[in-house]
C-alpha positions as CSV (number, residue, x, y, z in Angstrom):
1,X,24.9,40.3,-46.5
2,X,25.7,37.6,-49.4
3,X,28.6,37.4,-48.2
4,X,27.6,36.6,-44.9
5,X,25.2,33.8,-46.0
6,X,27.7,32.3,-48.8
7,X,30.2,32.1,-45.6
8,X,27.6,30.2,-43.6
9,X,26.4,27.9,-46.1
10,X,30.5,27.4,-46.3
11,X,29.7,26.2,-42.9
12,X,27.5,24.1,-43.4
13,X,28.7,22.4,-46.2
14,X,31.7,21.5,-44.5
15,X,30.5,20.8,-41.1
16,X,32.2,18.4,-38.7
17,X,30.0,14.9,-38.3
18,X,30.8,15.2,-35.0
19,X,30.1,18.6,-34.3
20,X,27.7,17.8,-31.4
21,X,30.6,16.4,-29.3
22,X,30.7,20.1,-28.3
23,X,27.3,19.7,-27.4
24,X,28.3,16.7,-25.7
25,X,31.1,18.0,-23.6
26,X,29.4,21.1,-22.2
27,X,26.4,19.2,-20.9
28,X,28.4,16.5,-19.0
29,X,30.4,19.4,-17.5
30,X,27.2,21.4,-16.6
31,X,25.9,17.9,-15.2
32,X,29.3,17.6,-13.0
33,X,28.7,20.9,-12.4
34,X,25.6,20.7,-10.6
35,X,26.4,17.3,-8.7
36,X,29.3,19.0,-6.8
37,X,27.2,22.2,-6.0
38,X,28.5,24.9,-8.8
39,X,24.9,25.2,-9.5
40,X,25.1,28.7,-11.2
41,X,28.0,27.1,-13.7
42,X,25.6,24.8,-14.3
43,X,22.7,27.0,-15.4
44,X,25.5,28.8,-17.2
45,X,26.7,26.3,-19.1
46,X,22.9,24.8,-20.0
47,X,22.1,28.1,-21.7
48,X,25.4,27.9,-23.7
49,X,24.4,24.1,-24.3
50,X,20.7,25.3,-26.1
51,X,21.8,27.8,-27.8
52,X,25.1,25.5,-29.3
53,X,22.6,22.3,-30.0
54,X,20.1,25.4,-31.8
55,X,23.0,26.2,-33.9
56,X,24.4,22.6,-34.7
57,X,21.1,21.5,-35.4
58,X,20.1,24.1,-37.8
59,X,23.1,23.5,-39.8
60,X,22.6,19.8,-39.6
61,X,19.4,19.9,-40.9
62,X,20.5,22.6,-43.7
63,X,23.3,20.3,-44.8
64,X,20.7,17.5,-45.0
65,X,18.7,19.5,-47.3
66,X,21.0,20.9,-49.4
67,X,24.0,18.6,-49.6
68,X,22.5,15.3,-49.4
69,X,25.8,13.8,-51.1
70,X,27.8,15.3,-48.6
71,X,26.2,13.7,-45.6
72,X,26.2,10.3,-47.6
73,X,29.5,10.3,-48.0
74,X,30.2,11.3,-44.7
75,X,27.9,8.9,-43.2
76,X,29.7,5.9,-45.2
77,X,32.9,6.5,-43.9
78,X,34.9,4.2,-41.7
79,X,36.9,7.2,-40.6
80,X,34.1,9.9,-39.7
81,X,30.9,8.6,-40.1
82,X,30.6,7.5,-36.9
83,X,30.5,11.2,-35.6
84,X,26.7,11.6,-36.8
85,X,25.9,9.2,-33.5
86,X,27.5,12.7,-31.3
87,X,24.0,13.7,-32.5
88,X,22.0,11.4,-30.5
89,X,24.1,11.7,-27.1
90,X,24.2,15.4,-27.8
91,X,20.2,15.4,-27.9
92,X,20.5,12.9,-24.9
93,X,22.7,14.8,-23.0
94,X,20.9,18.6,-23.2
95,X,17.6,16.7,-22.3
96,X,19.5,15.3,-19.2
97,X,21.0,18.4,-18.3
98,X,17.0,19.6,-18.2
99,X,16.0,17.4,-16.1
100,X,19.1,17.7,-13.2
101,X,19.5,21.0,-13.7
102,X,16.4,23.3,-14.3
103,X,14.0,20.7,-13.3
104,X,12.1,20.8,-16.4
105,X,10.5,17.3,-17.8
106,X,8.3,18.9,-20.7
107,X,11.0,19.1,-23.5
108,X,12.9,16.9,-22.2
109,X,10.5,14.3,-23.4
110,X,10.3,15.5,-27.1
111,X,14.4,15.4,-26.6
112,X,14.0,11.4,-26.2
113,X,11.4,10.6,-28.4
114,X,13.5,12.6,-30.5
115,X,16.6,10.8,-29.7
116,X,14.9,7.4,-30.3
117,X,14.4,8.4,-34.1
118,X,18.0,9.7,-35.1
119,X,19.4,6.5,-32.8
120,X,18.0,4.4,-35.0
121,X,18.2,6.3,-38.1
122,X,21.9,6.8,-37.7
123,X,22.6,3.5,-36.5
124,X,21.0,1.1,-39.5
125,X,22.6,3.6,-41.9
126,X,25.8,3.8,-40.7
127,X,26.1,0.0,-39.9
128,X,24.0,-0.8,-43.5
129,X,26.9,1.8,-45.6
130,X,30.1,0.3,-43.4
131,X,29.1,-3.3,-44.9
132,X,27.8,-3.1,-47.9
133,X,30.7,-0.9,-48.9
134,X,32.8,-3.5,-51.9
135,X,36.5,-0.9,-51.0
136,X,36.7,-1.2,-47.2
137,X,39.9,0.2,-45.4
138,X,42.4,-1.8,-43.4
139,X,41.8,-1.5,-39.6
140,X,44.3,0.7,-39.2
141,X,43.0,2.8,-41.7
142,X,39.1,2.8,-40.6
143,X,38.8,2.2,-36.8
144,X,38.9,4.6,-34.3
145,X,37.5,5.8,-30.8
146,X,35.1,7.6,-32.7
147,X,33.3,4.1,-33.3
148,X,32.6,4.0,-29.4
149,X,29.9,6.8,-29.8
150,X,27.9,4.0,-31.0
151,X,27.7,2.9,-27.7
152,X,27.6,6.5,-25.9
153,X,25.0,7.2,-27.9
154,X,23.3,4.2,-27.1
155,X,23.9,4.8,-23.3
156,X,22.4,8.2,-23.2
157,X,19.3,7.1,-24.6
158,X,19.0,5.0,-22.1
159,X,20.2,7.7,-19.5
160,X,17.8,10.2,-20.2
161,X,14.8,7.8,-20.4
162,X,15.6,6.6,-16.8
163,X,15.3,10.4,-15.8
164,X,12.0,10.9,-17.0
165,X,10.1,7.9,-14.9
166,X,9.9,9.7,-12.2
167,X,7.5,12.2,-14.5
168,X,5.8,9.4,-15.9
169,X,2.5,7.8,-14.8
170,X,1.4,4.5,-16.0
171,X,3.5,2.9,-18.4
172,X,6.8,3.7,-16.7
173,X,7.6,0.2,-17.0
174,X,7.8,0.0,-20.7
175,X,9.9,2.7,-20.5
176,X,12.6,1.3,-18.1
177,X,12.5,-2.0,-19.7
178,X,13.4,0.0,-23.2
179,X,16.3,1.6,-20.9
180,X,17.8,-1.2,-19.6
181,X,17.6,-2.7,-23.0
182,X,19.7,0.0,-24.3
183,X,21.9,-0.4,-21.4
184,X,23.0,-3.6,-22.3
185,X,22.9,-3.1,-25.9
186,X,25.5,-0.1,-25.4
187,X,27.5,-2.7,-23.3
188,X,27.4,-5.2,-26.2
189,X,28.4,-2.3,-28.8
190,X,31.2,-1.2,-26.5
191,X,32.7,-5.0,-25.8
192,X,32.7,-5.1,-29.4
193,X,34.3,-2.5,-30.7
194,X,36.9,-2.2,-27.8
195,X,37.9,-5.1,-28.6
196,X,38.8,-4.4,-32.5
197,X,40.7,-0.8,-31.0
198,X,42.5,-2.6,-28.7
199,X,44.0,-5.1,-31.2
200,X,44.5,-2.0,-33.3
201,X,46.7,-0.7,-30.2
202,X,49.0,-3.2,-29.7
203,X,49.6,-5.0,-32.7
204,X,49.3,-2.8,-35.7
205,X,52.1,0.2,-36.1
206,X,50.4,3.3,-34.6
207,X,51.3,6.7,-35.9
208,X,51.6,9.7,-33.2
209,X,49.7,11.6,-36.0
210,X,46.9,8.7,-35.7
211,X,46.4,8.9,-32.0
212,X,43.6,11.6,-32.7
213,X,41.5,12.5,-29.6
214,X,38.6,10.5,-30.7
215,X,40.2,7.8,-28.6
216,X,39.2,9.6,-25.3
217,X,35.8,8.1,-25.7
218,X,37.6,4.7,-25.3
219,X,37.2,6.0,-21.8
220,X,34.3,8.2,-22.1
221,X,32.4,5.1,-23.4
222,X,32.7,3.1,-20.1
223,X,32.0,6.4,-17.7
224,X,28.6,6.9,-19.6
225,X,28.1,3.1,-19.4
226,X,28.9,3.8,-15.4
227,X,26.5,6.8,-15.6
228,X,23.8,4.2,-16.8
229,X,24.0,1.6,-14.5
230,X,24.3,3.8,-11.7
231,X,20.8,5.8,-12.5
232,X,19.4,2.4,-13.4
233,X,20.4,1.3,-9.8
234,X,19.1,4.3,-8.7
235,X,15.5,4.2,-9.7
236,X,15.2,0.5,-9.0
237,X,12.4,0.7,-7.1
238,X,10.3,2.2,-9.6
239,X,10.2,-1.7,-10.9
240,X,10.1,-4.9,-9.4
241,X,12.0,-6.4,-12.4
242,X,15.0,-3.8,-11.5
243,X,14.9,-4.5,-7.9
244,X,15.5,-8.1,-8.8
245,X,18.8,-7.8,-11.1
246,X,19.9,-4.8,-8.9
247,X,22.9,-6.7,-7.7
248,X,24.1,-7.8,-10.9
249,X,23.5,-4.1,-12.6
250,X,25.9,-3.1,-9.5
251,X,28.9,-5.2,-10.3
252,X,28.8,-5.0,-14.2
253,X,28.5,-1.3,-13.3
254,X,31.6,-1.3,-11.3
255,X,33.1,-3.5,-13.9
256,X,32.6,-0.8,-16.4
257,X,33.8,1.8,-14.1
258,X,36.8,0.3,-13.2
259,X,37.7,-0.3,-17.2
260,X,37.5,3.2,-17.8
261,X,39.7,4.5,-14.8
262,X,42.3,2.1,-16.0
263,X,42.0,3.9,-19.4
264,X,42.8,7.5,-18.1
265,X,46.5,6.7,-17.1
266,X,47.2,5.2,-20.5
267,X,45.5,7.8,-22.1
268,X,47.4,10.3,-20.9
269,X,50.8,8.5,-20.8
270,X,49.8,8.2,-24.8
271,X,49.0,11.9,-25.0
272,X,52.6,12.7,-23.5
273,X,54.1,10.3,-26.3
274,X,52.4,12.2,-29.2
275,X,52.9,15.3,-27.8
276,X,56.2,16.0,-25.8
277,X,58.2,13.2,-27.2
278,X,57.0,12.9,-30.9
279,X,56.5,16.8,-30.7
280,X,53.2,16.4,-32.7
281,X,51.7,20.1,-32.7
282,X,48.7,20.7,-30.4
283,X,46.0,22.4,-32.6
284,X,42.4,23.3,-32.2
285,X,40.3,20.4,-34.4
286,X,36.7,19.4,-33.4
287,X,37.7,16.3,-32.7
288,X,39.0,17.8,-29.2
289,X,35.7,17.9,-27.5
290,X,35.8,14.0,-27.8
291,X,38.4,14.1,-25.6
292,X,36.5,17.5,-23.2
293,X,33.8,14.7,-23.0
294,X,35.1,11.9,-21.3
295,X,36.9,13.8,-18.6
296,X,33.5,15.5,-17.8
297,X,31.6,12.8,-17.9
298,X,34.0,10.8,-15.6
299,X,33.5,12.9,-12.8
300,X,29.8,12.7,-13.3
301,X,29.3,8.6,-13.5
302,X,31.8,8.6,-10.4
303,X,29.9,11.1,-8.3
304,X,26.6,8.4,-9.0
305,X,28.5,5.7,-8.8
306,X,29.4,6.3,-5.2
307,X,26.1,7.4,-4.4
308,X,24.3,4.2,-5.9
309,X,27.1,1.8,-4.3
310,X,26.9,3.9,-1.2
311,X,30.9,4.1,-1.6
312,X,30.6,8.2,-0.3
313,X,34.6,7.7,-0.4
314,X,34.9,7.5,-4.1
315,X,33.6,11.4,-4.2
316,X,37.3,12.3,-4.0
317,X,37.8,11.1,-7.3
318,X,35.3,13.7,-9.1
319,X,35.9,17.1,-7.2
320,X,39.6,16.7,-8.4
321,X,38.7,15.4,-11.9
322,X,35.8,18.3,-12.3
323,X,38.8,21.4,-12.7
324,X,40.9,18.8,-14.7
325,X,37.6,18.9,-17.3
326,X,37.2,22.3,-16.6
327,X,40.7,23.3,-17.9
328,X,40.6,21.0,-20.6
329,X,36.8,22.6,-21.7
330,X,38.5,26.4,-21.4
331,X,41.2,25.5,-23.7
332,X,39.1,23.5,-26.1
333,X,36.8,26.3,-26.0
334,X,39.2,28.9,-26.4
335,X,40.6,27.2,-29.2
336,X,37.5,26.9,-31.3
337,X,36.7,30.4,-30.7
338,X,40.1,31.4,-32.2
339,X,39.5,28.8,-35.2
340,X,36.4,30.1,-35.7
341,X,37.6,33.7,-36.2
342,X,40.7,32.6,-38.0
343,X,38.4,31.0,-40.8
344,X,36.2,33.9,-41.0
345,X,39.0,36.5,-41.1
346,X,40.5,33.8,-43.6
347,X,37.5,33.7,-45.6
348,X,36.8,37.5,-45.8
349,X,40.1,38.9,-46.9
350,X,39.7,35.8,-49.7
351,X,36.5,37.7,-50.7
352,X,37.6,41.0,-50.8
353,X,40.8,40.2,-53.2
354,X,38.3,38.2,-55.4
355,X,36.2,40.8,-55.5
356,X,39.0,43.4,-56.6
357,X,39.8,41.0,-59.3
């Protein structure tokens, strides 16, 4: 038994920032899912989803309380500490996957209000730490498409809150205006930080080792923005402010839309570089559900998409991009389970032999 908890509080100690990406992944799948019918995959993959964000969230708040150093550390890096914003579109995401899926408002509420208190927690903190540091890193060295969760984050807030007018009573209005808010703040956040990875891309010497998946979301970041606008578009009629800029929300929408499909084919051409012709090993790292995530949530902002432009032939594009993120989820999935055992097997037989010593 102690040997079981000193394992886990290994665990914790060393847990992933962006952990949640799994989190992340599952429920735009589950979400995909249930807009092209699979609805029993969907409840499937909901019930994984609770009992993964239980878990993550456990050991999040574990690693809080007893390794404060750690999660400053982490949360001050250029290189990871972006991940703790997975946290906030993982929350986002679960409480959207409530809503579309099982139908159920109550806790989804709690999710956002939830949400709303680690989004800005996390984002002051990060930003604050980032700055004020006096030894930053080159660009090369400290940006990455982990920085665009920022904006997913951002975007799921405002997903999720959209969802939950139709719940609502009086004061739905506040809450849309806070939505669309967020939607353009998660526009601004993604313009921005684009912008600084795709200078990185072509004019600084990239690595095949430094083309980690994290740079999936450079993708993933536009699809949720898509996902966004298209709900906003959506639920227009719920206010008379929304009706008004409808036809502006629809063509930045598309705008966004169309960015991130020209992403995919340069992702992947880049993912055939690094792995087929620089032979760079393909390995199980958390990191790989940032690139599960985008795929999934693709096919989701594309199925809405065509339904709020009324474009039903644009529904092609998602029921052949759902088994792409399907496959990619299996293998990612069957990759951490084998990690995960690896570790513990690793970690067991280390015990043992001190033990005998």
């Amino acid at each position: 038994m102690y040997i079981v908890l000193k394992f886990f509080l290994k665990l914790v100690e060393t847990l992933f920032p962006g952990y949640f990406a799994l989190v992340m992944a599952t429920g735009a799948l589950s979400i995909s899912s249930f807009f092209l019918g699979f609805e029993m995959l969907a409840e499937m993959l909901l019930y994984f989803n609770i009992a993964a964000y239980t878990v993550l969230l456990t050991m999040t708040i574990l690693r809080v309380v007893l390794y404060p150093k750690r999660i400053i550390n982490d949360l001050s890096s250029h290189a990871i500490g972006s991940g703790f914003f997975t946290a906030v579109a993982a929350t986002c995401v679960l409480g959207s996957q409530l809503i579309l899926v099982a139908d159920s408002y109550a806790f989804a509420f709690y999710l956002w209000g939830f949400a709303l208190f680690l989004w800005f927690l996390i984002m002051y903190s990060f930003f604050t730490l980032v700055i004020v540091q006096r030894d930053t890193p080159t660009l090369s060295e400290g940006i990455n498409g982990a920085w665009l969760i920022a904006a997913v984050a951002t975007q799921a807030v405002s997903i999720l809150g959209t969802l939950l007018v139709p719940a609502v009573g009086s004061g739905h209005e506040i809450i849309l205006f806070t939505t669309v808010c967020f939607y353009f703040l998660g526009c601004m956040l993604y313009l921005n930080i684009i912008t600084l990875i795709f200078y990185r891309f072509t004019f600084l010497k990239l690595e095949s080792s430094a083309f980690t998946p994290p740079y999936w979301i450079n993708m993933g970041a536009v699809a949720i923005t898509s996902l966004a606008g298209a709900t906003l578009i959506q639920h227009a009629e719920s206010w008379s402010f929304l009706t008004e800029i409808t036809p502006f929300l629809k063509g930045f929408t598309l705008f966004f839309w169309a960015a991130g499909t020209w992403w995919i084919p340069l992702l992947f051409i880049l993912a055939f570089w690094r792995h087929i012709i620089r032979r760079h090993p393909v390995t199980y790292e958390p990191a790989l559900w940032a690139m599960v995530f985008p795929l999934a949530m693709y096919t989701a902002s594309t199925w809405e998409l065509a339904i709020a432009l009324e474009t039903p032939f644009l529904q092609a594009i998602p029921r052949m991009m759902f088994y792409i993120a399907s496959i990619a989820w299996c293998f990612v999935f069957i990759g951490f389970v084998h990690h995960l055992y690896i570790r513990t097997a690793a970690y067991y037989r280390a015990a043992r032999m001190q033990k005998r010593v």
